[in-house]
DOTORVO-864844 format. One record per residue (C-alpha): x, y, z; residue in one letter. Coordinates in steps of 0.25 Angstrom, whole numbers, plus 5000, padded with zeros to 4 digits. Example, Ala and Ser with C-alpha at 12.3 -4.5 7.8 and 13.67 -1.06 7.14 Angstrom:
BEGIN
504949825031A 505549965029S 
//
This chain:
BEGIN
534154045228X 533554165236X 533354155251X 532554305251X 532054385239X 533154435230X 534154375238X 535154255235X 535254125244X 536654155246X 536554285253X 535054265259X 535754135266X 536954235272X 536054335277X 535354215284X 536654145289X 536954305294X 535554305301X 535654185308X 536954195314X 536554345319X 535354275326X 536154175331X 536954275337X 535854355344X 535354225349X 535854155361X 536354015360X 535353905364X 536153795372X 536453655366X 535453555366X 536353475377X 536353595387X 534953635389X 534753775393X 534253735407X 535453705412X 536353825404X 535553955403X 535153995415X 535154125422X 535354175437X 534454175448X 534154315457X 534454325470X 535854265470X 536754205478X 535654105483X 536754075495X 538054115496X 539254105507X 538854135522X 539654245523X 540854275534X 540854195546X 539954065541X 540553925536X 539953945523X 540354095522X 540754065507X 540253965498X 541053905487X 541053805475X 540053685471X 538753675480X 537653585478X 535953605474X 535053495476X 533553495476X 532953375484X 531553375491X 531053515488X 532353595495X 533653635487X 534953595495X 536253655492X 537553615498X 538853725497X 540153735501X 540453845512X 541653905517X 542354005525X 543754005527X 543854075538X 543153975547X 543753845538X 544753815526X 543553695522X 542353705513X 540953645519X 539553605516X 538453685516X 537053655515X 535653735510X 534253715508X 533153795499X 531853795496X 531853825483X 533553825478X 533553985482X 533554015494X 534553935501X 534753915518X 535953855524X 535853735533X 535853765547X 536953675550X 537953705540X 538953655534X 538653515533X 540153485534X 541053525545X 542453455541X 543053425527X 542753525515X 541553495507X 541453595492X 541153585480X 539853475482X 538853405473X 537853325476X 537053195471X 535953135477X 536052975476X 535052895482X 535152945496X 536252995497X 536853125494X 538453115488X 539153265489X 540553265481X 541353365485X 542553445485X 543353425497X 544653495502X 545753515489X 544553485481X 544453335483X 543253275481X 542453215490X 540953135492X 539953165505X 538653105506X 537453125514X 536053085514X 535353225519X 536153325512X 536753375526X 537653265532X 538653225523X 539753105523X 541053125517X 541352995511X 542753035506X 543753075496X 543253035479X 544352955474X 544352955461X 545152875450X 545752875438X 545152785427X 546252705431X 545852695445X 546952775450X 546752895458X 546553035449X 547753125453X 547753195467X 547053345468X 545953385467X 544453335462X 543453445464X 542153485462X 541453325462X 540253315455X 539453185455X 538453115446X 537952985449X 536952885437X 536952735435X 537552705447X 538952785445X 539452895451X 540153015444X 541153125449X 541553255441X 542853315448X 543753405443X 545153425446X 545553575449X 544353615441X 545353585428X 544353445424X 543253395426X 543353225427X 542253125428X 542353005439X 541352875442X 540952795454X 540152695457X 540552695474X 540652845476X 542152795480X 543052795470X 542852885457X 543452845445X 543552945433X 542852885418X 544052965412X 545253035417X 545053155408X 544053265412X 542653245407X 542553405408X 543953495405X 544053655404X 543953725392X 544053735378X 543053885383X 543353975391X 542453965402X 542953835408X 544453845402X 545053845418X 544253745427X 542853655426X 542153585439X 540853495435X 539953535445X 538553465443X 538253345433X 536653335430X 535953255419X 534953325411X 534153275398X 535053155396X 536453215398X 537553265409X 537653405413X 539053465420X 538953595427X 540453635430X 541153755434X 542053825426X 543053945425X 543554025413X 544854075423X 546154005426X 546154035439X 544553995442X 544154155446X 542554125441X 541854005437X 540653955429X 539753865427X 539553785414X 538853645410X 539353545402X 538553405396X 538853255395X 538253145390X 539053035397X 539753115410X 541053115403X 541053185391X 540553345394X 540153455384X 540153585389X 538853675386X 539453785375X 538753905383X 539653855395X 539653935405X 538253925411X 538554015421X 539554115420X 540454215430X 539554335433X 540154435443X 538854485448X 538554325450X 539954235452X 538954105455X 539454045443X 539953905448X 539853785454X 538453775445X 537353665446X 535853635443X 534753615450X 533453585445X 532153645452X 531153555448X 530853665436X 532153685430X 533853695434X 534553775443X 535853795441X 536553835454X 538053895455X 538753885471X 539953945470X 540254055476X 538854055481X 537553995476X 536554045464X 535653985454X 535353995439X 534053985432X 533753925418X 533354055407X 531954055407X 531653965415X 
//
């Protein structure tokens, strides 16, 4: 059989095979079905930081780890962890509004927490009421709540079990991330950024974890093969996303932000293109990452060391 005049199929199917794959080279990978390029490929915006520590002499003179965007009645809200060591060993809540998720203004009566230590938040909006889990000291986790975004409550301690019931082993549990449908709550903790494992709650009192193996672990690649944090959970177009930060070092020198998917909340697979948002030197916001939609499309937004935002190509 000839595939072109004077040619045999044979070598006309080679030539082909060898001009397909040179496309396929020059071409750039379009992202699985099950990861839509909305919430992957996305680029930076100008004008960055959008805020940043306070500079010497303020409580909040550096920022660090996990804050927290919501947008709800026509302002963006952002909550952040401030510090300053010269002042206090403990990490506090900080509070900003915006207009329009850009330009950000601190409150006036900053921090909204005077005692304790309050890092590493997320948010969720149930009802009316506001539930913030968050790192406390030695990276316990721990739940506020408030019902105008700026008084908070402590309500204590997590206590989470075993399936068994039993008390998961002392240390630490960080970076909480919380997801609540059908009536149950869920809690993503890591411990020592080495796991991530996966915890119910019907009461907000006591945690019990659907296995006692992670549901996200480092590795088999490169870019997460030292430490993995979930930091946001959403739901999009039927199935469960994770952002979680990642490093590629052993001893956690830089981090960045990938995505994984579920279909259940237990059983994660981890977008191929991971990471989402990698180390730049002229840009280090690379973590702590989470997205926000503006009504026309997702922001993703990164608040550690300071805050930035990410844009969807093309969009």
């Amino acid at each position: 059989m000839l595939g072109m005049r004077g040619v045999a199929w044979p070598a006309f199917a080679g030539v082909l095979c060898m001009a397909l794959a040179v496309m396929s080279a020059v071409q750039p990978a379009a992202p699985p079905a099950e990861f839509p390029s909305e919430l992957v490929d996305v680029v930076e915006a100008p004008n960055q930081p959008l805020l940043a520590g306070a500079g010497p002499g303020a409580w909040d003179m550096k920022m660090r780890e996990r804050g927290w965007i919501m947008r709800e009645d026509g302002t963006w809200h952002l909550w952040y962890t401030g510090y300053n060591d010269s002042l206090s060993d403990s990490r506090f809540l900080g509070y900003a509004t915006s207009p329009d998720g850009f330009t950000w203004t601190r409150w006036p009566s900053n921090p909204l927490t005077k005692d304790g230590w309050v890092e590493d938040m997320c948010i969720v909006k149930h009802g009316d009421t506001y539930y913030m889990f968050a790192e406390g000291r030695n990276d316990i986790a721990h739940l506020l709540t408030s019902k105008d975004r700026i008084h908070w409550q402590e309500q204590g301690d997590l206590d989470i079990r075993q399936v068994n019931g039993r008390p998961i082993a002392p240390g630490p549990r960080g970076t909480p991330s919380g997801w609540v449908e059908d009536g149950v709550w869920w809690l993503f903790y890591e411990r020592e950024d080495l796991a991530v494992f996966a915890a119910t709650s019907k009461n907000l009192k006591i945690w019990t974890n659907v296995t006692d193996t992670p549901v996200l672990e480092r590795g088999p690649e490169a870019y997460d093969k030292y430490a993995v944090a979930v930091d946001q959970i959403i739901k999009y177009q039927g199935r469960y996303y994770a952002y979680y930060h990642a490093s590629a070092l052993p001893k956690w020198g830089e981090w960045t932000t990938c995505l994984a998917v579920s279909d259940d909340l237990v059983h994660w697979r981890k977008y191929p293109g991971n990471p989402v948002l990698k180390v730049n030197p002229a840009s280090p916001g690379a973590s702590s990452g989470m997205v926000v939609h503006d009504g026309t499309r997702f922001r993703l937004y990164t608040t550690h060391p300071d805050v930035r935002v990410y844009l969807p190509k093309g969009r």
